[in-house]
N, C-alpha and C positions, 0 to 999 in steps of 0.2 A: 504494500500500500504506500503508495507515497506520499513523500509528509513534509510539508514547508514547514521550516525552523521561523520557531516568534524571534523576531527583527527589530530593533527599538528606530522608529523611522528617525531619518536624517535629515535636517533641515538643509538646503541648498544656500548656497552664499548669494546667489542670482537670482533669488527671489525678487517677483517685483512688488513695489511697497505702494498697490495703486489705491484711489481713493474710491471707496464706497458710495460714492455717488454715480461712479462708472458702471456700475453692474458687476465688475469682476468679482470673482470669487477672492475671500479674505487670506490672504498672503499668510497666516499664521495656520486656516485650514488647512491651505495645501501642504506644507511643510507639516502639519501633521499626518497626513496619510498619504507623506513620498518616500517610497523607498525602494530599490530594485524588481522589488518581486511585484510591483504595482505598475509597470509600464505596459496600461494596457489600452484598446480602445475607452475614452474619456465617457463618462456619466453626463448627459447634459439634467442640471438641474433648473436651468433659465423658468420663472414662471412657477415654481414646486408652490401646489396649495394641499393645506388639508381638504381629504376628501367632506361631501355633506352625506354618501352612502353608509351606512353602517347595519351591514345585513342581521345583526342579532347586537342585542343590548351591551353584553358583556364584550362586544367585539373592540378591539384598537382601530379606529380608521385608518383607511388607506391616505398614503399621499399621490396626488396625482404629479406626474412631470409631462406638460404636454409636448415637451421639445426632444424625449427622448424616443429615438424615430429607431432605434438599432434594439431588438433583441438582447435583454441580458439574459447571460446562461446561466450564469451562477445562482447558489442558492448558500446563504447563512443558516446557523445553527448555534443557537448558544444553551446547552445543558449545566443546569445546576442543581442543584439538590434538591428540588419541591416541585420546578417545572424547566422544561424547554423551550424556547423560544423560537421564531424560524422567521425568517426575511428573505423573501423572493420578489420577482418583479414578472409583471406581465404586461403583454403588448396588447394593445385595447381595437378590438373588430370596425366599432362604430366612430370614434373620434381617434384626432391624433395623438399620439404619446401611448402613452402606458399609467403603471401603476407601481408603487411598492405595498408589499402585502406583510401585515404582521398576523402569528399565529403563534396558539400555544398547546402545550400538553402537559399535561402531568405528568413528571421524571416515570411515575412507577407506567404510564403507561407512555413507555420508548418505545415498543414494537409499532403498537399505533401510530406512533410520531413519522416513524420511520418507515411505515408503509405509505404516509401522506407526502412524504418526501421524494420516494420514488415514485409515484403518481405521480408529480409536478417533474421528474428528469423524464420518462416516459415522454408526459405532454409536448416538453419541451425540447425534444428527438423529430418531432412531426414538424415543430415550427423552424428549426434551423439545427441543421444536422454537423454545420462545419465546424462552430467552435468545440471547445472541448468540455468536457460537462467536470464542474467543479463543485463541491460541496466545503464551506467554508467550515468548520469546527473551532467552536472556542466553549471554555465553563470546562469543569471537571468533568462531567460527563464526557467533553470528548475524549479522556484517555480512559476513564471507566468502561465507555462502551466504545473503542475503536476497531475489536474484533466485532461487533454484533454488527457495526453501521458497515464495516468493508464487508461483512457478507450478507448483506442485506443492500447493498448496492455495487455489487460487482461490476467492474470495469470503469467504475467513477472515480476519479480522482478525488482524495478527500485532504485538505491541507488543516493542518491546526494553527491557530493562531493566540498568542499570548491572552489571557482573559482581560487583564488590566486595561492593557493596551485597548483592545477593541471597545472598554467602555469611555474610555477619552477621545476616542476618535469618533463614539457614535454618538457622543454628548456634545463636542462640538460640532459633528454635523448640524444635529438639533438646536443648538441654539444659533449659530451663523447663518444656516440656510432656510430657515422653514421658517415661514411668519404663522404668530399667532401660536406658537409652542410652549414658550415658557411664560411661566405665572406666577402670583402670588395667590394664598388663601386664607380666608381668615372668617367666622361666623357674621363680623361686623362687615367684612367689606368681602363678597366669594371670591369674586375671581376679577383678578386685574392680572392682565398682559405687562411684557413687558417689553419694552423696548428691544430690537433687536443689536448686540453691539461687537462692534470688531475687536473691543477692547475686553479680551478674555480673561486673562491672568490680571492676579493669581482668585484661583478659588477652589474650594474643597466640595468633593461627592461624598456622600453619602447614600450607598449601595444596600439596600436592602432585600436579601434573600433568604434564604432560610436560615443563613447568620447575615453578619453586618462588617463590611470594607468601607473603611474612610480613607479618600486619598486626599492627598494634596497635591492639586496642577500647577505649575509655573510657568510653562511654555507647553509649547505643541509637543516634545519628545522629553518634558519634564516632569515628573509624578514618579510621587512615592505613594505607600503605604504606611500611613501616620499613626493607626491605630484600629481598632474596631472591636465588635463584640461577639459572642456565641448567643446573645437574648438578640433574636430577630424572628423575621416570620414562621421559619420554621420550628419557635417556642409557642410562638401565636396558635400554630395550625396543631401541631402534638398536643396540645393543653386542652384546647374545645373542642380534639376529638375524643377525649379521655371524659371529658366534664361536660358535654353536649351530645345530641343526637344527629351535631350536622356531617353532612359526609362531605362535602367539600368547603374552600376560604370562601367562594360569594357565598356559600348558604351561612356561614359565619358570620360573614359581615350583614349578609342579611339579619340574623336575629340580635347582633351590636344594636344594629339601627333603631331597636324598639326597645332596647335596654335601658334600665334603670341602674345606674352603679352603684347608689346611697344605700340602694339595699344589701349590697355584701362587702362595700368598703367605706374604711374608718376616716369620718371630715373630720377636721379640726373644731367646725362646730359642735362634735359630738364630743369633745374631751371640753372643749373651752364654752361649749353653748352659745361661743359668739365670735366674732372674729378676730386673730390676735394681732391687734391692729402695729405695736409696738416691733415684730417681723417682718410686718406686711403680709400675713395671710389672711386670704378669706374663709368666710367657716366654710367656703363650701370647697374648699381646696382638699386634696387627699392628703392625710396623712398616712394611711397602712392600706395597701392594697388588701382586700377581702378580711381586713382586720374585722369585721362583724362576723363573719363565719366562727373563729374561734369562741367559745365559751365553756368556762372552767366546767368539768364532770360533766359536759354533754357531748356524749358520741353522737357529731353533724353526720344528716343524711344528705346525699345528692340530693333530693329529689327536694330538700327542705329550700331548695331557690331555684329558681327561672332561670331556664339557658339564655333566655335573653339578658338578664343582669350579670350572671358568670361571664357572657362573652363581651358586653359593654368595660364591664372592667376588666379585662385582660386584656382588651382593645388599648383602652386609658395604659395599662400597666408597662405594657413594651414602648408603646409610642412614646409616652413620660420617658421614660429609659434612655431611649435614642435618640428623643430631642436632647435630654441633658448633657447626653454625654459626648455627640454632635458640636454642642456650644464650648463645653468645655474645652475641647480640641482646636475649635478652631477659634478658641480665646487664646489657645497657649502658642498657635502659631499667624496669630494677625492676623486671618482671615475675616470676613466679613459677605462674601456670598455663599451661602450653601445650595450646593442640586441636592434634591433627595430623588436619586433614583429606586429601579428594583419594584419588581411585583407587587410588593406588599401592599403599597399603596393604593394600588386598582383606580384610583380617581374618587376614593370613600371620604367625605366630605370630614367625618367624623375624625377619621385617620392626618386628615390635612390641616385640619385644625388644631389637633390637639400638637402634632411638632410643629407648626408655625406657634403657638401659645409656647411652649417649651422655649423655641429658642429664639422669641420676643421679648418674656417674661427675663426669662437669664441673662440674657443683652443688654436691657431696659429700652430697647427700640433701636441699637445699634448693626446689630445682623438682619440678615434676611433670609428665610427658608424661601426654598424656589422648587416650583415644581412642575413634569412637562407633563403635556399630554402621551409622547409613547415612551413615557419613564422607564416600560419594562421591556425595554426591545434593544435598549442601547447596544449590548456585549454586542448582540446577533447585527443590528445595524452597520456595529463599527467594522465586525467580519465582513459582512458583505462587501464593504467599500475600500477593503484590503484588497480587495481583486481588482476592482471596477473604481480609480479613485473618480472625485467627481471634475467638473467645468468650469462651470459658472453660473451664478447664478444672479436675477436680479430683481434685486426686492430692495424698498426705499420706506424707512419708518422713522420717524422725527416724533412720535405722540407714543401715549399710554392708553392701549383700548381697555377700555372696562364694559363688565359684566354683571349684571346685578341679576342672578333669578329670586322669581318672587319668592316660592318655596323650594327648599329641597326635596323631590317626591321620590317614590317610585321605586325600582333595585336599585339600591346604591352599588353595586359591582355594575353599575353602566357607567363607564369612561368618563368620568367627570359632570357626572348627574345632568342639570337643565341642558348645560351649554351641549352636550350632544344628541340632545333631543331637539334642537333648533334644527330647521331645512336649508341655512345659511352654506354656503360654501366661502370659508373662508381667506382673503385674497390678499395681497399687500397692495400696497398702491404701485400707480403704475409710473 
């Protein structure tokens, strides 16, 4: 099986340093996703909007490129411990361009994944039979399962790519070229856009998967790993399937949504009766996660509280967690923007609030939690664009689009609630 070696790409000395009002592509993207094994036919991304399609609730919208007129063969893969990721592209019957397509599966079902995967090299044999068919691999899974996918895709070349890597390059994709991607969230104010900007560095991610990767960026081939934790989604997901009846994270977040926390965990108003103004807490602030379940000489039964308050507060429990210690991190290295990438998030309004309050609260208004629309497709994104770098693209943003829904309704495992129940096709200016 053949296997491209992860490459830490190399910024070029000839880079050109052009202005942003030209359309060109941002001179710090391309030097992050150049380096030998990337000299391929060019991505055009000119015109990339989020799609207004979204075939099922839970789906990531597609982005459309309507200038990309060529066939991509390649197909991304990013496996991690709770699910898999996939980034493919398709070329569109009725209009010009294409599509990028994000998709997911749950790790335990890889066979699945991986029969959907060869369907799409299949399909993509019919459409253009010359290039060479590639399947990108990044996440642990690609070395956990490198015998299953080469014999479940014989004759496909399968390259691995560094996992880090792939999430820096598919997070600057995302925030350089795509309008209307990254956000702010907050109960008082949902959802504010932000600005699209050249000016990237420095800034810290925060990867959430079934554990937790903070890194620190500096430049396009600069990031470390600063820190992280083992309480991440996949504590979320093991916890309420042990302590709930849900079989999967939306049916979790589903019953969060209707969760009552005060009922199995300890406020401060419960110890103080009122709020202890001289700390600055309010009584309704947590002190002890699921501190009310305990009481002295009584053996607690499951059944004595509601899956929906057990999963509101373990909702509360991890996110607190990973907002704090988020802040912490990127207090002790001068940071000041945070990505909160990784699945975890799904767009749960609940989930986005509570670490935007975490690391507002800890800041006192100095930092900023940021979050995208396809937060959990990065690794696999930045894979793809390892074969295929991109062009150019041209999008022109000088404002702050805001979003006010009236309510929050509905599944909240739909992509960022209201806003993708709008029939809007999203556009930059021209």
């Amino acid at each position: 099986m053949p296997v491209e070696p992860a490459i830490h790409p190399t910024a070029t000395s000839d880079s050109t340093q052009s202005d942003p009002s030209t359309g060109q592509l941002s001179p710090q993207f391309i030097d992050s996703i150049s380096s030998p094994l990337t000299l391929k036919p060019e991505m055009n991304v000119e015109g990339a909007t989020v799609s207004e399609l979204a075939s099922h609730a839970n789906d990531t919208r597609d982005i459309v490129l309507p200038n990309q007129t060529e066939h991509v063969s390649q197909i991304a893969i990013d496996i991690g411990g709770s699910l898999a990721k996939i980034v493919y592209f398709t070329s569109s019957n009725d209009i010009k361009g294409g599509r990028l397509h994000f998709k997911k599966f749950e790790t335990e079902k890889i066979d699945e994944c991986l029969d959907f995967i060869a369907e799409l090299v299949e399909d993509a044999k019919h459409i253009d039979n010359r290039n060479e068919q590639v399947v990108k691999a990044t996440g642990g899974g690609a070395y956990l399962f490198q015998d299953k996918i080469a014999k479940r895709l014989p004759g496909i070349t399968i390259q691995k790519e560094d996992e880090m890597e792939c999430l820096i390059n598919g997070l600057n994709f995302f925030i350089t070229e795509i309008p209307y991607e990254v956000f702010t969230y907050s109960e008082t104010n949902p959802m504010q856009f932000e600005e699209r900007t050249q000016d990237l560095y420095p800034y810290m991610l925060v990867n959430i998967g079934s554990g937790v990767s903070i890194l620190k960026v500096t430049g396009p081939d600069e990031f470390s790993r600063i820190s992280g934790t083992s309480l991440g989604g996949g504590t979320l997901w093991g916890l309420l399937s042990l302590l709930t009846g849900a079989q999967s994270f939306d049916e979790m977040l589903d019953l969060s949504q209707n969760g009552d926390n005060r009922n199995v965990d300890l406020l401060v108003g419960d110890i103080y009766g009122s709020d202890y103004s001289k700390l600055g807490l309010k009584s309704t602030r947590i002190a002890s996660s699921f501190g009310k379940v305990f009481k002295k000489g009584v053996r607690q039964s499951q059944d004595a509280f509601h899956a929906e308050d057990i999963s509101k507060s373990l909702l509360f429990m991890v996110s607190n967690n990973i907002g704090q210690i988020a802040y912490l991190v990127a207090q002790q290295h001068g940071l000041r923007r945070i990505y909160f990438g990784g699945c975890y998030i799904r767009g749960h309004p609940v989930t986005m609030n509570t670490l935007s309050y975490a690391i507002n609260f800890w800041s006192k208004g100095e930092m900023k939690a940021l979050f995208l629309r396809h937060e959990g497709h990065l690794g696999a994104t930045g894979a793809f664009l390892k074969h295929k770098p991109i062009r150019r693209a041209r999008h022109s943003f000088s404002y702050s689009e805001n979003f006010t829904p009236q309510i929050i309704t509905g599944n909240p495992s739909n992509v960022y609630g209201v806003l993708e129940q709008t029939k809007l096709e999203l556009r930059s200016k021209e």
